[in-house]
C-alpha atoms as one frame of an Amber mdcrd trajectory, in Angstrom:
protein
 -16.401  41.182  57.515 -13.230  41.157  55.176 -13.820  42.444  51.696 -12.251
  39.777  49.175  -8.577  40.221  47.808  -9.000  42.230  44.373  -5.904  41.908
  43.316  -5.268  40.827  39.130  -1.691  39.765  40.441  -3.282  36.909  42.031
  -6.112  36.261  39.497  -5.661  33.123  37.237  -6.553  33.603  33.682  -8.591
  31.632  31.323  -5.708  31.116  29.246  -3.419  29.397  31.897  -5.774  26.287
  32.863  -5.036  23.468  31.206  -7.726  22.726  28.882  -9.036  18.855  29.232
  -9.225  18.024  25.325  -5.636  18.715  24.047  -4.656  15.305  22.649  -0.979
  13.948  23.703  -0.266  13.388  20.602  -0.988  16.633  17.875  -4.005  15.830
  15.355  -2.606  17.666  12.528   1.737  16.593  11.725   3.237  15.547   8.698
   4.014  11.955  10.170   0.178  11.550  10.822  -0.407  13.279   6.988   2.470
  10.630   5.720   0.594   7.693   7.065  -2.957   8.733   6.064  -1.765   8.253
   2.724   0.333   5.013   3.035  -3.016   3.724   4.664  -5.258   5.379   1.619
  -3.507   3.353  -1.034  -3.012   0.348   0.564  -6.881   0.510   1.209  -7.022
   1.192  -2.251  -5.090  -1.413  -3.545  -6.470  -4.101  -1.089  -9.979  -2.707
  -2.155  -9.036  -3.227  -5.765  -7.195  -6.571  -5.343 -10.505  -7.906  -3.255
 -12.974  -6.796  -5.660 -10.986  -7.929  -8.760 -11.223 -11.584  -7.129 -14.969
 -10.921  -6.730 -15.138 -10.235  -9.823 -13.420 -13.362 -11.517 -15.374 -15.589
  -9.072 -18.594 -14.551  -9.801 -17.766 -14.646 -13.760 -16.434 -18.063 -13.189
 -19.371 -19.326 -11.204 -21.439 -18.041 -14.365 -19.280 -20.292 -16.968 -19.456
 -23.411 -14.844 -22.927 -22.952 -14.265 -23.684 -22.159 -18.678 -21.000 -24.633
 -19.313 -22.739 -27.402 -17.354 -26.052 -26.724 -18.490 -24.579 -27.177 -22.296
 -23.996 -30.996 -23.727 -22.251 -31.110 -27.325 -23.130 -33.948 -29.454 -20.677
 -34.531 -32.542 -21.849 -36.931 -35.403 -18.832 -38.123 -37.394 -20.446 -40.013
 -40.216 -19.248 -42.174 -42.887 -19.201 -41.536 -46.467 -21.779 -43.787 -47.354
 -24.083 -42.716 -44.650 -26.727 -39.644 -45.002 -25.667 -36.633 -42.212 -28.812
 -34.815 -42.264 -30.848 -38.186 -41.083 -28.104 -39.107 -38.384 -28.730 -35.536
 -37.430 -32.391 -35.588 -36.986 -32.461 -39.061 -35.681 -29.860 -37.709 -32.800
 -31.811 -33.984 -32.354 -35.286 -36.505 -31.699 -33.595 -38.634 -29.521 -32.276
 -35.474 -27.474 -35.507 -33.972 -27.318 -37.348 -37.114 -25.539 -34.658 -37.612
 -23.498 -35.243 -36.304 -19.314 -34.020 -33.028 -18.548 -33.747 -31.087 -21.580
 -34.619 -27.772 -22.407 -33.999 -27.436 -25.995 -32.035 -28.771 -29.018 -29.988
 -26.936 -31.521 -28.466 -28.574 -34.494 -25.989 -26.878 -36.197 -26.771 -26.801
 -40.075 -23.274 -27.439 -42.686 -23.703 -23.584 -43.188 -23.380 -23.073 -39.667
 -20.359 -24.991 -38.984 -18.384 -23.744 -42.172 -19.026 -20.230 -40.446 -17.675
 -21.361 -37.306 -14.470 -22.843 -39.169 -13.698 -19.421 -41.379 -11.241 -18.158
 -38.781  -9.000 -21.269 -39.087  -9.792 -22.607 -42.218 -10.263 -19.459 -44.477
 -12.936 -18.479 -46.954 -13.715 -20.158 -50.194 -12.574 -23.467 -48.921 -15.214
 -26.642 -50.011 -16.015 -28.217 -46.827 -17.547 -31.269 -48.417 -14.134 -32.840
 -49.046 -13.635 -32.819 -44.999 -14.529 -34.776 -42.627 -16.214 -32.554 -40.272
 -18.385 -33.650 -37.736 -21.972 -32.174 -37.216 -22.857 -30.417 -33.736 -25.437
 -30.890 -31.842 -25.854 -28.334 -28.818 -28.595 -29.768 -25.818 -29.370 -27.437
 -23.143 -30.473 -29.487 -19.804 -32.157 -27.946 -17.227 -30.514 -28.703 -14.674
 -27.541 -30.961 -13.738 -27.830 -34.435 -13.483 -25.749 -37.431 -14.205 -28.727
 -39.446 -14.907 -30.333 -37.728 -17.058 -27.504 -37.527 -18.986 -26.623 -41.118
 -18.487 -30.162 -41.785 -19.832 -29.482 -39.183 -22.913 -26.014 -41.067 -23.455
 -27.681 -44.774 -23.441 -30.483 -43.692 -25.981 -27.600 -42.517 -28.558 -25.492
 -45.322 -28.443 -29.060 -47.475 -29.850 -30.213 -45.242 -32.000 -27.350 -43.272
 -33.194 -23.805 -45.231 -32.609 -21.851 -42.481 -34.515 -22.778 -39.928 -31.977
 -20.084 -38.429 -29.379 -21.483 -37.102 -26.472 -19.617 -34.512 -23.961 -20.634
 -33.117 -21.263 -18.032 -30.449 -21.121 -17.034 -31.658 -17.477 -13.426 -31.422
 -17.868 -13.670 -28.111 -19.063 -15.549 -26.653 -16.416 -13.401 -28.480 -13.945
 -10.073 -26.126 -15.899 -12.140 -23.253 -15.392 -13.047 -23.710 -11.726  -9.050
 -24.488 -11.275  -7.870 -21.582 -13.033 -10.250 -19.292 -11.431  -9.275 -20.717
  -7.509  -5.764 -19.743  -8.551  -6.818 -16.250  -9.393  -8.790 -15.816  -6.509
  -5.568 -17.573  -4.671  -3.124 -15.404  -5.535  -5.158 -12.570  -5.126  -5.627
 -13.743  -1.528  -1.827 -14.001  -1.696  -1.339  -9.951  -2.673  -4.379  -8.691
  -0.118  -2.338 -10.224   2.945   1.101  -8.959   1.653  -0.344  -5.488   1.540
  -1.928  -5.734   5.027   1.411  -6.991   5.958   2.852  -4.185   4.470   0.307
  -1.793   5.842   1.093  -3.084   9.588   4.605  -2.332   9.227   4.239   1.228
   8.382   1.626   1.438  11.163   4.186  -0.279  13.606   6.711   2.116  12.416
   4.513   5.226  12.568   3.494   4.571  16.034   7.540   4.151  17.533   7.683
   6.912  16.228   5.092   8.870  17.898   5.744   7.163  20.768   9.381   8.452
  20.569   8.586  12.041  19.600   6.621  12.005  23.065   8.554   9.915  24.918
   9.044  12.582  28.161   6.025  13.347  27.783   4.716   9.541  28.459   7.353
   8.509  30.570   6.173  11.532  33.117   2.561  10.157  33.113   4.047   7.355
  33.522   5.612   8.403  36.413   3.031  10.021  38.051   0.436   7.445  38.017
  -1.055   7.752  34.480  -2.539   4.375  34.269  -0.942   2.198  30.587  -4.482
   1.999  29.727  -5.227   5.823  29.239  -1.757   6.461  27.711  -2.643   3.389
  25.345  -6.036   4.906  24.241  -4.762   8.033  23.178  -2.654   6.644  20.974
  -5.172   4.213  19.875  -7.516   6.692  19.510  -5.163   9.040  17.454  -3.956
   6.209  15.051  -7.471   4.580  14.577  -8.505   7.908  13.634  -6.133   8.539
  10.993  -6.556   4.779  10.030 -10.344   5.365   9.598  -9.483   8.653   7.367
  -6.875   6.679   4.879  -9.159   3.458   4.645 -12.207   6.038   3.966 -10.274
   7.910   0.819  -8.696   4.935  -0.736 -12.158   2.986   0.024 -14.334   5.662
  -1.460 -11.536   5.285  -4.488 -11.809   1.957  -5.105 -15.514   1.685  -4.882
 -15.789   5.022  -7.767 -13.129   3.056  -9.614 -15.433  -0.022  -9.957 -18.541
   2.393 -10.518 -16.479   4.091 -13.211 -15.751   0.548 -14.733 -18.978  -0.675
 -14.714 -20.653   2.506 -16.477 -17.799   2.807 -18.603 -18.645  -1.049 -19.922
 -21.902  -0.430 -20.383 -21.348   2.178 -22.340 -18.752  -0.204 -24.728 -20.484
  -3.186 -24.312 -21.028  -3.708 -27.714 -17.477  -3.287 -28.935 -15.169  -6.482
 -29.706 -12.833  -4.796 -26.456 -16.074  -5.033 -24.306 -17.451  -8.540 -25.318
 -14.014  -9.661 -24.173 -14.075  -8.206 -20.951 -17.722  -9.060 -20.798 -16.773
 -12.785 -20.866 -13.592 -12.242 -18.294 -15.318 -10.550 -15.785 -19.128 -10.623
 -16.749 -20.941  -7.222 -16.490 -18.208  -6.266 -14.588 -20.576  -4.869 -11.728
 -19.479  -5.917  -7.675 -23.300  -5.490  -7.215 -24.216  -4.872  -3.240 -22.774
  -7.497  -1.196 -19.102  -6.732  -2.837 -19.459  -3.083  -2.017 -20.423  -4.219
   1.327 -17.395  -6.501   1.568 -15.293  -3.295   0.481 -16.643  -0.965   3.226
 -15.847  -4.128   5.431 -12.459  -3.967   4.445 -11.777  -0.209   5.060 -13.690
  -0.878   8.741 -11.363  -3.670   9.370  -7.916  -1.411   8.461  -9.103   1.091
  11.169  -9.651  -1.072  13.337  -6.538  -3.271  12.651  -4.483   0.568  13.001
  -6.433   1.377  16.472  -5.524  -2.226  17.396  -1.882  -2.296  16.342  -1.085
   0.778  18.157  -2.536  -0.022  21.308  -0.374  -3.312  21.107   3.014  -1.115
  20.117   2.617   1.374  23.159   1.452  -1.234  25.578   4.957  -3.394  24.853
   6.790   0.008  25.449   5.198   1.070  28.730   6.121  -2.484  29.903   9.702
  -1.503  29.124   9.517   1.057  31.435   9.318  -0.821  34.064
């Protein structure tokens, strides 16, 4: 029986076999660092520009919905003619009428308050001719009822004006769609922009290693595996970009909303309270967020695959 060769000439060592999990295309370079960052602030600006139209719809859906609910009644008497009884003639007739919640009259104290920032102090309002308002909050919207309110004023108090603040809440609703619009406008411009540098990032990977793919190529290397490398390698540093600028964005509206909390009492945050309402995304934005970095790393992955998959046809 012949003894086996022992013979470290012939031996292979550990270090010489190819080891199956060495990516073709390196993990760790400074054009795969370059484009984790392009992809981190686009995600965060896309994040930002999403939530920001969130934001504004959700405060406009709350001033349509208050403005609605609110009907103004303006009594512009004569001089001959006693206000206070054409007031509480009009505040009964509100209070009987279907679909009210409550009345509020404003007393002439009230209203000379409300005109100090255009009119001044010190100034007799008697002299004027300023109508009396009447605020009615309905419960709920309904032409009828406020057909029926609008028929019982004109018999029992002719000099009353009744609005139902449609035409405002119609400006609001058009000025916030054009918000949200242009907003939509900006998010696709930057995923536009995003897809370019990912286009661009991946030629170039794919001509840093061109010998190397064009010899798997060449020996048999199916376009599928040579495709899912690289969509593996650019989906993973499209999933580590959309993480850090999603993590951003979603701190930077945490930040904001603690932040106006905390100055919600100051003339700055009353302001911003009534632009963008507690200024708080709440769950299903910060879901829509984390949606949004998903969809960039899968959108990189994607774009990739579709890049190298035009080039190995070129090789043909």
């Amino acid at each position: 029986m012949t003894k086996p060769v022992d013979d470290k000439r012939l031996a292979f060592s550990t270090e010489s076999i190819p080891k199956r999990d060495i990516p073709l295309i390196p993990r760790d370079s400074v054009a795969g660092r370059a484009l984790v960052v392009v992809i981190a602030i686009m995600s965060f600006l896309a994040s930002l520009t999403a939530g920001g139209a969130l934001l504004i719809a959700q405060a406009s859906q709350s001033w349509r919905s208050e403005v609605v609910r609110e009907v103004t009644i303006q009594i512009k008497p004569d001089a001959e003619e006693n206000v206070d009884s054409l007031v509480a003639k009009a505040v009964s007739v509100s209070e009987r009428a279907p679909g009210v919640e409550g009345v509020h009259a404003y007393s002439a104290a009230e209203s000379a308050t409300l005109l100090q920032p255009w009119l001044g102090e010190g100034i007799d309002l008697s002299l004027l001719p300023i109508p009396r308002i009447i605020v009615v909050h309905m419960q709920k919207r309904s032409a009828d009822d406020l057909g029926a309110l609008r028929e019982a004023l004109a018999r029992a108090v002719p000099q009353a004006n009744l609005d139902d603040h449609r035409r405002w809440a119609a400006r609001i609703g058009t000025m916030a769609n054009a918000i949200v619009g242009l907003a939509a406008a900006v998010f696709a411009l930057m995923m536009a922009a995003m897809s370019t540098a990912i286009g661009f990032a991946t030629r170039g990977a794919m001509a840093e290693n061109r010998e190397i793919v064009e010899v798997l190529h060449l020996v048999g290397a199916s376009d599928a595996f040579i495709a899912r490398e690289f969509q593996t390698h650019f989906r993973r540093l499209g999933f580590r970009g959309a993480l850090i600028g999603g993590a951003s964005a979603m701190a930077f509206f945490l930040g904001m909303a603690g932040l106006f909390s905390w100055g919600s009492n100051s003339a700055g945050g009353t302001e911003i309270a009534a632009m963008f309402g507690a200024f708080a995304l709440g769950p299903a934005g910060y879901l829509a967020l984390a949606g949004i970095g998903a969809a960039i790393a899968l959108l990189t992955g994607f774009l990739s695959r579709a890049i190298v998959f035009r080039h190995l046809r070129e090789l043909l």
